[in-house]
N, C-alpha and C positions, 0 to 999 in steps of 0.2 A: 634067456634074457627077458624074455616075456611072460615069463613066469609069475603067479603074484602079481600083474600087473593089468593096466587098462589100458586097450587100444583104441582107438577111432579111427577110423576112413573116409576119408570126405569124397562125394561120389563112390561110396562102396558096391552099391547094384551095379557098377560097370565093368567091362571083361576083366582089365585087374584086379577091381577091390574083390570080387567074388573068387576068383585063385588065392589071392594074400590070404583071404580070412580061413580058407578052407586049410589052406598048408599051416597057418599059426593056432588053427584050432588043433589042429592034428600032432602037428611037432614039441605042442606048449601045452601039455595037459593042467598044469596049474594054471595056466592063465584065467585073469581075474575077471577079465569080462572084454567083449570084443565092439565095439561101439561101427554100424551102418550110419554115416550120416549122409542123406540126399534127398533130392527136391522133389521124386516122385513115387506115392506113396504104391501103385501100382507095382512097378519093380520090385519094393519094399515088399510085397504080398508075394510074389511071385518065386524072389527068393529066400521068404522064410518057409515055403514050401518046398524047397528043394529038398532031396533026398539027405545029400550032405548037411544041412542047415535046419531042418525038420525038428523042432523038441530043445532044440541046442538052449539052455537053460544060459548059458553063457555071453550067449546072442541077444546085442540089444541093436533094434530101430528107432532113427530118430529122423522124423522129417525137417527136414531145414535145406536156406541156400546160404552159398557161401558168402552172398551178397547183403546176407541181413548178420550184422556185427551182433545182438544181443541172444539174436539163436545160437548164435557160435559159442557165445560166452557160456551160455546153459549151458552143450551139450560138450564142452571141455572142461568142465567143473571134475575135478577126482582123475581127469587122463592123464596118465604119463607120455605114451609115445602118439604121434599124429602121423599117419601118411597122408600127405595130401592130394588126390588123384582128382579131384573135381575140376572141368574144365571144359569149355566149348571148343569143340577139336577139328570142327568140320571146315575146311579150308573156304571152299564154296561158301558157305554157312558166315562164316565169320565176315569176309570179304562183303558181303548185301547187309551184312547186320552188325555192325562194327563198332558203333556204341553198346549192343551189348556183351558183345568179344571181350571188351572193356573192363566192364562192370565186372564182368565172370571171373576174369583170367587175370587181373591185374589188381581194380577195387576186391576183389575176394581173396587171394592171394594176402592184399596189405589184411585185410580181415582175421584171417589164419591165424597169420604172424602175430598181430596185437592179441587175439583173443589168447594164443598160446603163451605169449609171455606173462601177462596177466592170471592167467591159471595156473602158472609155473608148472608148465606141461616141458618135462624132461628134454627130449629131443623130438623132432619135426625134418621128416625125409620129404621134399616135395618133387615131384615126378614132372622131369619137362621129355625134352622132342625134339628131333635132330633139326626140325623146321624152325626150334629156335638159335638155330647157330649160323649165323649170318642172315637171318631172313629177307625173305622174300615174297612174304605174304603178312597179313595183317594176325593170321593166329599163330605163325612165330615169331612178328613182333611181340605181342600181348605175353606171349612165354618166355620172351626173352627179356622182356623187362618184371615180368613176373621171377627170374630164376636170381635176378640182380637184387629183388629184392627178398627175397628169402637168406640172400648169402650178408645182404648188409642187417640183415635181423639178429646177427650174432653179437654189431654191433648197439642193436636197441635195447636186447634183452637186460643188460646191466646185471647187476646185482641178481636177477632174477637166475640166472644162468640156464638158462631154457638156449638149448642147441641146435642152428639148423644149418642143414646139407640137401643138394638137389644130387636126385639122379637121371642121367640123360641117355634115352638107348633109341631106337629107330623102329620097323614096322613091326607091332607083334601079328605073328598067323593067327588067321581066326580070330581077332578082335573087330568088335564092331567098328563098320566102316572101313574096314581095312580092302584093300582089291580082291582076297582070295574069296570071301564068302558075295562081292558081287559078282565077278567072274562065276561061281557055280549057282547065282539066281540067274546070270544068262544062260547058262545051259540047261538048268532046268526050264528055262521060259521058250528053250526051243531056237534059242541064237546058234546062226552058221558060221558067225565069225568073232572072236572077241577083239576088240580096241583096242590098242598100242596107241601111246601117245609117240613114242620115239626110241627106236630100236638102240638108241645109246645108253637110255634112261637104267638106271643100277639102282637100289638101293639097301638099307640094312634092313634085315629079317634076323628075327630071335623068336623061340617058344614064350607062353605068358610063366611059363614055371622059370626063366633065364630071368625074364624081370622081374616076378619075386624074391631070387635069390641077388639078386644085385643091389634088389631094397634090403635084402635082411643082412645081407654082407655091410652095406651101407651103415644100418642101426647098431651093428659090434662095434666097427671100427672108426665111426666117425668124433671128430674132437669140433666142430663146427664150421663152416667158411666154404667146403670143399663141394666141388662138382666133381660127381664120377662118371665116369666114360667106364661103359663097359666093351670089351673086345668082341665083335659079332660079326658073323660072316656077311657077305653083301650077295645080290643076283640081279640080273639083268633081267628088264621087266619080261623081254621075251622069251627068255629062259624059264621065268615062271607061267607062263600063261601057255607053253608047252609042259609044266609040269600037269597043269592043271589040267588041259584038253587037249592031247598031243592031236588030235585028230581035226579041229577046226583049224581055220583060216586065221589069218592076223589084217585086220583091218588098219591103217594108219590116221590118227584122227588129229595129231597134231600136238602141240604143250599145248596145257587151260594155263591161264592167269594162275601167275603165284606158285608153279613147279618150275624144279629145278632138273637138269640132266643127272647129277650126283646128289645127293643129300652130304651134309659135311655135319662131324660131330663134335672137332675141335678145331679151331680157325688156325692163321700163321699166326694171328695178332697173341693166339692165346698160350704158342710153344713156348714162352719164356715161361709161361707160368704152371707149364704141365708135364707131370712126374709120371712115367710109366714103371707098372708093375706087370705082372706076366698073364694078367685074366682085363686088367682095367686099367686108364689112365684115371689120375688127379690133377684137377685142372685147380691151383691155388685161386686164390681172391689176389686182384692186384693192389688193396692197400692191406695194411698187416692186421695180421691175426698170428701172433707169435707162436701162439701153441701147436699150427700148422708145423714151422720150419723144426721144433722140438721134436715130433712125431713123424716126422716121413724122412727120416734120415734114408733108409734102404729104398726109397724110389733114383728112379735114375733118371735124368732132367733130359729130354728129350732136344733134337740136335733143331739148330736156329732155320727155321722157315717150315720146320714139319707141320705137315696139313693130314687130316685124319678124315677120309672123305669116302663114301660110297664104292666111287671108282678106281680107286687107287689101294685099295683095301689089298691084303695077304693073303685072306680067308676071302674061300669065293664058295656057295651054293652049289651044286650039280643038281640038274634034273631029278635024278633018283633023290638025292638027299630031300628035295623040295616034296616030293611025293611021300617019302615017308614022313615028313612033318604032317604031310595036310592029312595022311591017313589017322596020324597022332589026336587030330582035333577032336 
């Protein structure tokens, strides 16, 4: 598919755009050229050093934010497909700084979208977060109104026919900020016990190659409008924090502001509109995009009140399993 063709990644330097580009430089040898776009020119340096990325003739940097509308237009000039991963993702972070949570994750977002239809840039995958599905904090409001408006971009695009679909998945291991790699800076720092907010607490874990392949499944099969849910197992925070040091203590520190016991990745509100297949749900748009109801004949409309949630999950983690992920890292 990406063959002959131009990619871009907004926030590319971050734990996924750096898997995306490495698996489509690898699986797409014709590929036309592979576009970094992100706001810090260090990372930019850091990973055109990389082993994998070294020499790559293919490989272009460009610094920009997603906040500045005429950088965007520049550096989507000739691109066909856009992943858009750029985003302030830091719960904390967001919550003290919320005007610029804003600007990033919502004003950037509309940014994408315009520049993309304007460029007549083919299709536009943008990457949201279970924390945008009923939120409860201020960076899954900002992605949950950022996801609403990517899927009504199908509607702006007109004539232009420029395509966009979000996809939605939960904790990747080993991403930055993620709890696995601060849990092992406290052991390495010499911690006797690690944190537990609440032995209830569950949530979804996937590899960063599960989320690649969910985006790339996504760019085959997408016709525009659609949220995908991918199927991922879930684990109890205390389950992993004995993957990780089965030998320390578990300290109880409480919920912070803005977490939930489950993380949820389809609502009730949204079972009317969401089609199960045997790897991922299709959550439709609630006003019409005809071409959807044409193309998902073979999904199967999921039964009235079903909730898709952390805790309630079918697929659950074991200890062992969680240890060989994190030895995977």
């Amino acid at each position: 598919m990406f063959n002959c063709k131009s990619v871009l990644v907004t926030g590319g330097t971050g734990s996924f755009g750096k898997k995306f580009i490495k698996i489509i430089l690898n699986r797409y040898p014709k590929i036309e050229r592979v576009i970094v776009f992100s706001r810090d020119e260090f990372k930019q340096f850091e990973m055109s050093n990389m082993p994998e990325f070294v020499g790559n003739s293919k490989l272009r940097f460009f610094v920009g934010d997603v906040r500045d509308k005429e950088r965007l237009n520049r550096a989507f000039d000739g691109v066909d497909f856009v992943v858009h991963a750029a985003a302030l993702k830091q719960v904390p972070s967001c919550e003290y700084n919320p005007f610029e949570a804003v600007k990033t994750n919502i004003l950037g977002a509309q940014n994408v979208i315009n520049a993309a239809i304007d460029k007549n840039v083919k299709k536009v995958i943008a990457l949201s977060t279970d924390k945008a599905c009923a939120p409860v904090n201020l960076y899954g409001a900002t992605k949950l109104c950022s996801d609403k408006l990517f899927i009504a971009g199908n509607v702006y695009s007109g004539s232009h026919g420029t395509k966009f679909s979000v996809v939605r998945y939960g904790n990747v291991a080993g991403s930055r900020g993620s709890v696995i790699p601060y849990f092992k800076f406290l052991i390495k720092s010499g911690a006797k016990e690690l944190p537990i907010t609440d032995e209830r607490m569950s949530r979804f874990w996937l590899r960063l190659e599960d989320a690649v392949e969910i985006v790339l499944m996504a760019f085959e099969i997408m016709h525009g409008g659609e949220l995908f849910v991918k199927k991922i197992p879930s684990m109890k925070v205390i389950d992993l924090a004995m993957a990780v040091a089965p030998n320390l203590s578990l300290k109880y520190v409480g919920i912070r502001p803005g977490e939930k016991i489950h993380e949820v990745m389809i609502t009730k509100e949204d079972a009317r509109n969401t089609l199960e297949y045997d790897n991922y749900y299709v959550v439709k748009p609630s006003f019409g995009i005809k071409i959807l109801d044409e193309n998902y004949k073979n999904g199967k409309l999921v039964r009235d009140g079903f909730e898709y949630h952390s805790g309630n999950n079918h697929d659950w983690l074991t200890v062992d399993k969680m240890k060989v992920m994190i030895n995977e890292l």
